[in-house]
LOMAR-485913 format. One record per residue (C-alpha): residue in three letters; residue number from 1; z, y, x. Coordinates in Angstrom, 2 decimals. Last residue first. Example, Ala and Ser with C-alpha at 12.3 -4.5 7.8 and 13.67 -1.06 7.14 Angstrom:
// residues 2
REC   residu   num        pz        py        px
REC      SER     2      7.14     -1.06     13.67
REC      ALA     1      7.80     -4.50     12.30
***
This chain:
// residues 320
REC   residu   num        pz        py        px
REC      UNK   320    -53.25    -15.89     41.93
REC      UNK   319    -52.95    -12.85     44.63
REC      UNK   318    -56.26    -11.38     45.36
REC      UNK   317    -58.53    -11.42     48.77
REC      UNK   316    -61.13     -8.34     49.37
REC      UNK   315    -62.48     -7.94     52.42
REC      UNK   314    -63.18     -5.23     54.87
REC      UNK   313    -65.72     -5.09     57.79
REC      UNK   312    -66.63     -1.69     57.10
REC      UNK   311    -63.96      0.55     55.97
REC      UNK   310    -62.31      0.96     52.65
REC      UNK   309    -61.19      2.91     49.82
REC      UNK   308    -64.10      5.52     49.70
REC      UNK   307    -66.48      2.38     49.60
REC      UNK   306    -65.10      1.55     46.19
REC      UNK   305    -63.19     -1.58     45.83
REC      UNK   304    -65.21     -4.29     43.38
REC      UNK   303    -62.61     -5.17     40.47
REC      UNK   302    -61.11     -8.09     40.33
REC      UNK   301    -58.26     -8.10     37.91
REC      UNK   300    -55.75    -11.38     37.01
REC      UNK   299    -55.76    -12.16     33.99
REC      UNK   298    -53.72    -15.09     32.47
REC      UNK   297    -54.64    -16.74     29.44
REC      UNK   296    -51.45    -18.79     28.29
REC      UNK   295    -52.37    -21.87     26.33
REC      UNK   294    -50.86    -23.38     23.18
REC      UNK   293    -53.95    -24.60     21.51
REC      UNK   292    -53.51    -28.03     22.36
REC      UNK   291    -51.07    -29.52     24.88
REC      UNK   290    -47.66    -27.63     26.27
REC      UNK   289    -48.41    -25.24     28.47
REC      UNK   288    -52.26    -25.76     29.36
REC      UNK   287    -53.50    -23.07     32.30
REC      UNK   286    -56.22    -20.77     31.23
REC      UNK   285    -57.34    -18.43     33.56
REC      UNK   284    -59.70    -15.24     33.17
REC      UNK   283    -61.03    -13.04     36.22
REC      UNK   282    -61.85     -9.76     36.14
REC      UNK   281    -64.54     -7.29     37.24
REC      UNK   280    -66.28     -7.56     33.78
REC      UNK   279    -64.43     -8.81     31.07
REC      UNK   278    -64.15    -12.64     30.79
REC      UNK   277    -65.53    -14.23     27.95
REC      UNK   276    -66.65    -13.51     24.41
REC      UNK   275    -63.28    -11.63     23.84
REC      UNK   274    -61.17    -12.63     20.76
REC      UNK   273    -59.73     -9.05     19.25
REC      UNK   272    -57.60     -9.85     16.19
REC      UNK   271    -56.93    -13.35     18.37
REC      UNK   270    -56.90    -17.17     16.43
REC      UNK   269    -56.02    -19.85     19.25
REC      UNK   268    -52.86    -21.18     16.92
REC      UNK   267    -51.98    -19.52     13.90
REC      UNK   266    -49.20    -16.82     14.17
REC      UNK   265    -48.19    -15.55     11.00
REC      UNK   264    -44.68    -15.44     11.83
REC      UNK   263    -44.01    -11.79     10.58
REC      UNK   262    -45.92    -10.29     13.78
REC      UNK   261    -47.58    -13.59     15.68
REC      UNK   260    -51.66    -11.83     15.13
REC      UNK   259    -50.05     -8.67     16.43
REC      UNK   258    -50.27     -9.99     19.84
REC      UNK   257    -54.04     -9.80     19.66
REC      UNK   256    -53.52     -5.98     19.58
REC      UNK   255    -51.65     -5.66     22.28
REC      UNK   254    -53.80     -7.93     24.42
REC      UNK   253    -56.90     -5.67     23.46
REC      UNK   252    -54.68     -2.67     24.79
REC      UNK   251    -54.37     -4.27     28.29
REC      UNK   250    -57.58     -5.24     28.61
REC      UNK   249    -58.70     -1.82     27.55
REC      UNK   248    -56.14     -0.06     30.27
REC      UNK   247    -57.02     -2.49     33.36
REC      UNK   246    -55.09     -0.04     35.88
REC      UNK   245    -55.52     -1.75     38.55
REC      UNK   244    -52.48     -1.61     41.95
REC      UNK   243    -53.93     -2.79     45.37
REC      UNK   242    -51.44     -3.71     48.07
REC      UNK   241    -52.75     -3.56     51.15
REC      UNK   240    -53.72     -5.83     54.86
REC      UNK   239    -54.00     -4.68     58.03
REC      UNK   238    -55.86     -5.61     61.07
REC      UNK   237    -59.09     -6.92     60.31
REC      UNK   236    -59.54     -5.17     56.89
REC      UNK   235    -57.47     -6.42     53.94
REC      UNK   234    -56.63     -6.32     50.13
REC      UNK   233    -53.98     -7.76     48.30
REC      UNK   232    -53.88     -7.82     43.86
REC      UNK   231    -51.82     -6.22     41.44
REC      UNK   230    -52.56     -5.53     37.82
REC      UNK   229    -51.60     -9.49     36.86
REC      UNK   228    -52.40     -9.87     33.06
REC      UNK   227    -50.80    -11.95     30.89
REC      UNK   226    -51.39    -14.01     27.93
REC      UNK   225    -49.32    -15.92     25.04
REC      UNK   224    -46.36    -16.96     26.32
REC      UNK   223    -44.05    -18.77     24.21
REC      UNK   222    -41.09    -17.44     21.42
REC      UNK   221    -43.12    -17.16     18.59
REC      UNK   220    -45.32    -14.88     20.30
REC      UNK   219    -45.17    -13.61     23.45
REC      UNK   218    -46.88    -10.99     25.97
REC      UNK   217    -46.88    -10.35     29.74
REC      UNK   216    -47.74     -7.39     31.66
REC      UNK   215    -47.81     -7.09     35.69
REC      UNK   214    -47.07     -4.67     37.99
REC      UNK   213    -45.25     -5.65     41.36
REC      UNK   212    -44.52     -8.92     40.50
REC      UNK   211    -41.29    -10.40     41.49
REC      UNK   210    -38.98     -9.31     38.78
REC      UNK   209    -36.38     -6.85     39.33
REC      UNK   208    -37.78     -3.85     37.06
REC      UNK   207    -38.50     -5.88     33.77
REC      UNK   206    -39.33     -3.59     31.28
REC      UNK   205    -39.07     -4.93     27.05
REC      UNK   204    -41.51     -3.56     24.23
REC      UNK   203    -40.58     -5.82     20.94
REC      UNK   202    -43.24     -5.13     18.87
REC      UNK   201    -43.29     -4.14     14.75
REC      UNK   200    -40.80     -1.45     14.92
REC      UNK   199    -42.56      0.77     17.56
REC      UNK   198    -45.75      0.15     18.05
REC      UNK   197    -47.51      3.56     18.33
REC      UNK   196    -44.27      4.71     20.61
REC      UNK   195    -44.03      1.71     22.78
REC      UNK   194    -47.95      1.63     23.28
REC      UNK   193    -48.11      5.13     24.60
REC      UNK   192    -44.79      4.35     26.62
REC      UNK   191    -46.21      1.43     28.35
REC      UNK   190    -49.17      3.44     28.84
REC      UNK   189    -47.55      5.65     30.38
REC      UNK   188    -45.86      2.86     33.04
REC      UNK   187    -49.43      1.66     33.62
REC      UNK   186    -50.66      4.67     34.13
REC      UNK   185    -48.08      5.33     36.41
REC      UNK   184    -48.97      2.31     38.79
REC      UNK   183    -52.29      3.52     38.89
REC      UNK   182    -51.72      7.07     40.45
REC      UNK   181    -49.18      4.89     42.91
REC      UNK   180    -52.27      2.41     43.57
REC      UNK   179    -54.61      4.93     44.21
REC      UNK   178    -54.55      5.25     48.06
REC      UNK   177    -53.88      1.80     48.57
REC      UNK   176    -50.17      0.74     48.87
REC      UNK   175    -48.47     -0.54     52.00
REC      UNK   174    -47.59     -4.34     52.53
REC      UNK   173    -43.95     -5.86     52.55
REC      UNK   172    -43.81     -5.40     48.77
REC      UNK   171    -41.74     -5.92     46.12
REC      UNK   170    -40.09     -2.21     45.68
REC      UNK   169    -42.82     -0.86     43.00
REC      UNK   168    -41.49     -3.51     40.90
REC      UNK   167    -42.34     -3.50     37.53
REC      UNK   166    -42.70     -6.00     34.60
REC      UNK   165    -44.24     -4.93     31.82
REC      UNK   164    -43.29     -7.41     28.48
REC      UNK   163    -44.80     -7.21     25.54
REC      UNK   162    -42.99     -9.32     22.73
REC      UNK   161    -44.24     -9.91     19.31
REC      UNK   160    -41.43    -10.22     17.24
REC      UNK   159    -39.11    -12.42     15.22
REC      UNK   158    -36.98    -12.37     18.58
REC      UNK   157    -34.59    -15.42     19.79
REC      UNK   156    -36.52    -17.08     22.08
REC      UNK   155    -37.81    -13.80     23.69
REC      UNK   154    -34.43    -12.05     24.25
REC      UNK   153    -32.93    -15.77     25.01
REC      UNK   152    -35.55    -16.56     27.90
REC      UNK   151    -35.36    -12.70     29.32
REC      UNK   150    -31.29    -12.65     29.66
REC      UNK   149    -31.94    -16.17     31.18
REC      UNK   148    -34.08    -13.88     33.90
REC      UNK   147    -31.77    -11.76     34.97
REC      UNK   146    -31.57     -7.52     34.20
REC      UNK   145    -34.53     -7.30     31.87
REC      UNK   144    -34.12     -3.46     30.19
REC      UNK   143    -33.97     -3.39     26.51
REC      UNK   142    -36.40     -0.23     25.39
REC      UNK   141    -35.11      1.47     22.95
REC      UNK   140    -37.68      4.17     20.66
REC      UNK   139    -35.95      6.37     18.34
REC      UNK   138    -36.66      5.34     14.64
REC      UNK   137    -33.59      4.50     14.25
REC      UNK   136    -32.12      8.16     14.76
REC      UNK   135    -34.34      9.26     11.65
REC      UNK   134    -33.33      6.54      9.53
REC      UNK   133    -29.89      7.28     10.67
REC      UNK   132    -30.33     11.12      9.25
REC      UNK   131    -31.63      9.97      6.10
REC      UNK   130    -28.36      7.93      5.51
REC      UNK   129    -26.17     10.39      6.34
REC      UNK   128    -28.29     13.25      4.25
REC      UNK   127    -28.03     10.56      1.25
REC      UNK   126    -24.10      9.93      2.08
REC      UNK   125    -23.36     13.69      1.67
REC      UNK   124    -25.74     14.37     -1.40
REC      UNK   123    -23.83     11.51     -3.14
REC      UNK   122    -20.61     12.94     -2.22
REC      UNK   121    -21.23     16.12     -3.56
REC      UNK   120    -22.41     15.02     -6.64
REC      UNK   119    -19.47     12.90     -7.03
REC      UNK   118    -20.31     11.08    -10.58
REC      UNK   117    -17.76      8.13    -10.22
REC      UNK   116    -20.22      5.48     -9.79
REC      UNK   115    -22.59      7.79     -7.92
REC      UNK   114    -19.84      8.46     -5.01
REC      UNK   113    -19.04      4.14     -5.43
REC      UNK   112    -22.35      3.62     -4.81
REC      UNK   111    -22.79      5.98     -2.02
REC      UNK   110    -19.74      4.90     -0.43
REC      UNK   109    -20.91      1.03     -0.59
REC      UNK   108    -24.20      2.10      1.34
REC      UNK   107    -22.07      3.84      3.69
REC      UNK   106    -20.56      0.74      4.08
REC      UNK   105    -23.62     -1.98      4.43
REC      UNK   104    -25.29      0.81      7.06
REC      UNK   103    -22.18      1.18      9.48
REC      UNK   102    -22.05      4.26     10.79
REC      UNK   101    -19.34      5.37      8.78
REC      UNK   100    -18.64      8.62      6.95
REC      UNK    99    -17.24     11.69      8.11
REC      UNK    98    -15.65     13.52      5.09
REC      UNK    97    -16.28     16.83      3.25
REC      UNK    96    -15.14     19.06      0.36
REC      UNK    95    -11.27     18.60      1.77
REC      UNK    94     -9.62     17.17     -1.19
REC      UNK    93    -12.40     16.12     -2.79
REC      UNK    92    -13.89     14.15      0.12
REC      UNK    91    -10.14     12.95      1.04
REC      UNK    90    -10.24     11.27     -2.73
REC      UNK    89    -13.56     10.02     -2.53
REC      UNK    88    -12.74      8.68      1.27
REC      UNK    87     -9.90      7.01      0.12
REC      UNK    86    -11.78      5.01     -2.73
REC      UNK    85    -13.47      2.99     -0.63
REC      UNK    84    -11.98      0.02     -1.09
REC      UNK    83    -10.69      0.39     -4.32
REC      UNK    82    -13.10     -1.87     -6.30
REC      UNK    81    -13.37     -0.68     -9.75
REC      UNK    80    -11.46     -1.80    -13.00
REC      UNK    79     -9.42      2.34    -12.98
REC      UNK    78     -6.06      1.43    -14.09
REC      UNK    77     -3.77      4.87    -14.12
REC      UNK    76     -0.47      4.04    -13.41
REC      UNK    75      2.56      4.88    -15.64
REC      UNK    74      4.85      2.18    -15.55
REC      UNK    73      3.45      0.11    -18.48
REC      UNK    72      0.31      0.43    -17.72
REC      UNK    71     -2.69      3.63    -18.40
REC      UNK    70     -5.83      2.60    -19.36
REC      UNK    69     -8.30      5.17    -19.55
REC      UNK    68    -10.47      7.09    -22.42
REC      UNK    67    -13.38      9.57    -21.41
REC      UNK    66    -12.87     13.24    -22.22
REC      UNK    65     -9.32     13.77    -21.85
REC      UNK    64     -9.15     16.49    -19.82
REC      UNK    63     -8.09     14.02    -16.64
REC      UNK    62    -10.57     11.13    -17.25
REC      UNK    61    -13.48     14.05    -17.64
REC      UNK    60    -12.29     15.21    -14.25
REC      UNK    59    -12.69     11.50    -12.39
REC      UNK    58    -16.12     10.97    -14.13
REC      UNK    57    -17.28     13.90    -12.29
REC      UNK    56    -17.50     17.86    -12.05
REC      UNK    55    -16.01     18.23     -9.12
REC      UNK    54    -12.11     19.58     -8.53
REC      UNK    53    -11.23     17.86    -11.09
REC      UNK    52     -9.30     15.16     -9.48
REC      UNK    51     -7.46     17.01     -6.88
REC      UNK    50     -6.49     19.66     -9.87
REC      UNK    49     -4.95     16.48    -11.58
REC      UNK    48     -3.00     15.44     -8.50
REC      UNK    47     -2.75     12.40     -6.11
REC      UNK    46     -1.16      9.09     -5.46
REC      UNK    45     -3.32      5.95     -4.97
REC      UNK    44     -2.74      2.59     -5.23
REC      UNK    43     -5.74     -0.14     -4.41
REC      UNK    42     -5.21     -3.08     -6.75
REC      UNK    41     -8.51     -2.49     -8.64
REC      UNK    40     -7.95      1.30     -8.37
REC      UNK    39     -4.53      2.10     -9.37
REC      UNK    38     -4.35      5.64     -9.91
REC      UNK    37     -0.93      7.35     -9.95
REC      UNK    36     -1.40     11.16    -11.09
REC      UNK    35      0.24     14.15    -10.51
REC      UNK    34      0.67     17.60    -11.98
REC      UNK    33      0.41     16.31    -15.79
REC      UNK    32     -0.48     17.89    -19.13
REC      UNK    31     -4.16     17.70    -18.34
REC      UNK    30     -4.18     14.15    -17.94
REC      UNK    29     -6.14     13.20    -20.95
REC      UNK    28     -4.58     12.25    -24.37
REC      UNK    27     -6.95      9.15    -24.92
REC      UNK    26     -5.30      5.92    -25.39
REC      UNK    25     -2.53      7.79    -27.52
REC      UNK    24     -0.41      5.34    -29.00
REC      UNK    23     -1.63      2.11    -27.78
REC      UNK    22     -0.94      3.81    -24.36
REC      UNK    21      2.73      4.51    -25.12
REC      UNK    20      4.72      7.38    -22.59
REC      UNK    19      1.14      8.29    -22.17
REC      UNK    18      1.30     11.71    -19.95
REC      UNK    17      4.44     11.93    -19.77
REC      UNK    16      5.12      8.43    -18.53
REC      UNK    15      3.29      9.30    -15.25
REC      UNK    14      5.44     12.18    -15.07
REC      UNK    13      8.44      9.90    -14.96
REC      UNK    12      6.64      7.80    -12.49
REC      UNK    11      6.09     10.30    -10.58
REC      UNK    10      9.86     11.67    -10.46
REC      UNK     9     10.95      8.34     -9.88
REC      UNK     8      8.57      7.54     -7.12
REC      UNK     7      5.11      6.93     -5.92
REC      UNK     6      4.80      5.41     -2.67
REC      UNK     5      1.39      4.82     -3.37
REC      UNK     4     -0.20      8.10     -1.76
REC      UNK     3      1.12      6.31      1.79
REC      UNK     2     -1.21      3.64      1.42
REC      UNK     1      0.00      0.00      0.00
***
């Protein structure tokens, strides 16, 4: 019992003054009284009329009279409503505001309980709550990949699509190419791009302590579904480079065929965008993970370096 139970003698005598006989007068209103004791299915409240009508609600037409209540034997006011909540309609009259819960289910509750009891002002208060949170939920988190069983349960356990870039600018013992850091960002940008337009329906996660350098993945249903490898080596006689792509269409297209496992309605092989066959200047694998259908197509790109970017003599070898 709350502190505005403790209702005594003088209360209850009040109480009594109001209906010293329900049968008698079921419907005399509070107006005659100072306080009231509410019981609010089992939740006891103490408070005063001018508390109470401080709105126009159900709770002022109870005190003039205008809609009939059931007063017991020793003067408490039975309202047949869940009292759970009924603090906060009480401290929301008292004060004209309240901070409400985070929590979606109770704030919900609030609001019901606000429109039960014809709180105008409380209704407006949860409604501007509740439209702020939608508004805060629709802020973009990325989960960060910190060990790889964090990574198997993430996936295993997500209704989504999953994209996945991983990025390690650190894992390498070989110097960059003159355009890999450019191409690097654009990869990281267009992680963002594609966070932002997808948001809700794909699960974008990083992975900065992998052991690729740049490289997306993406799931459905729990499995790996393609990947392409933006990273390859390159070498003249003496020294050998890291070579960052930025294979933005390829990339996209994957996003896109993702969709296909959003809501479970995956079906086996079948891709929104189904390329005829490797894209120029890349090279497709298809390595069997678990019999049928269930393949991972793993890209790795190839693209011819531009004489600018190397010296006669050089070669190209990439990392498979």
């Amino acid at each position: 019992m709350s502190a505005e139970a403790s209702a005594g003698s003088h209360a209850a005598d009040t109480a009594r003054s109001v209906c010293p006989n329900t049968e008698d007068c079921p419907n005399r209103g509070l107006l005659g009284s100072k306080y009231v004791k509410l019981n609010v299915g089992g939740s006891l409240h103490y408070t005063t009329v001018q508390t109470l009508s401080k709105e126009e609600s159900l709770l002022r037409s109870i005190c003039n009279g205008e809609t009939d209540v059931t007063i017991d034997s020793e003067g408490w006011v039975v309202l047949d409503r869940c009292g759970r909540h009924f603090a906060i309609v009480l401290n929301f009259l008292r004060d004209g505001s309240i901070p409400l819960p985070e929590d979606h289910r109770e704030l919900d509750e609030i609001l019901k309980d606000a429109q039960y009891y014809q709180v105008q002002g409380l209704v407006q208060h949860c409604l501007s709550a509740m439209q702020q949170k939608d508004v805060l939920e629709t802020v973009c988190r990325i989960p960060m990949i910190t060990s790889v069983k964090e990574e198997q349960k993430m996936i295993a356990t997500c209704r989504k699509p999953v994209v996945k870039l991983q990025n390690n600018r650190g894992n390498n013992k070989y110097s960059y190419t003159s355009n890999s850091d450019d191409n690097l960002l654009k990869n990281i940008e267009l992680f963002d791009k594609l966070v932002l337009r997808f948001n809700g329906r794909v699960l974008f996660v990083k992975d900065v302590l992998g052991d690729e350098i740049c490289c997306w993945s993406f799931y459905g249903e729990g499995r790996k579904i393609a990947e392409v490898c933006c990273t390859s080596i390159v070498y003249a006689t003496e020294k050998k480079q890291t070579k960052v792509e930025f294979p933005e269409a390829r990339i996209f297209e994957e996003t896109l065929n993702i969709l296909i496992y959003e809501n479970n309605r995956g079906s086996g092989g079948v891709h929104l965008l189904d390329s005829k066959g490797p894209s120029v200047g890349a090279s497709e694998e298809e390595g069997a993970t678990g019999g049928g259908d269930r393949r991972v197509r793993r890209i790795h790109v190839r693209r011819h370096i531009m004489h600018d970017e190397r010296g006669p003599g050089q070669q190209t070898v990439y990392k498979d």
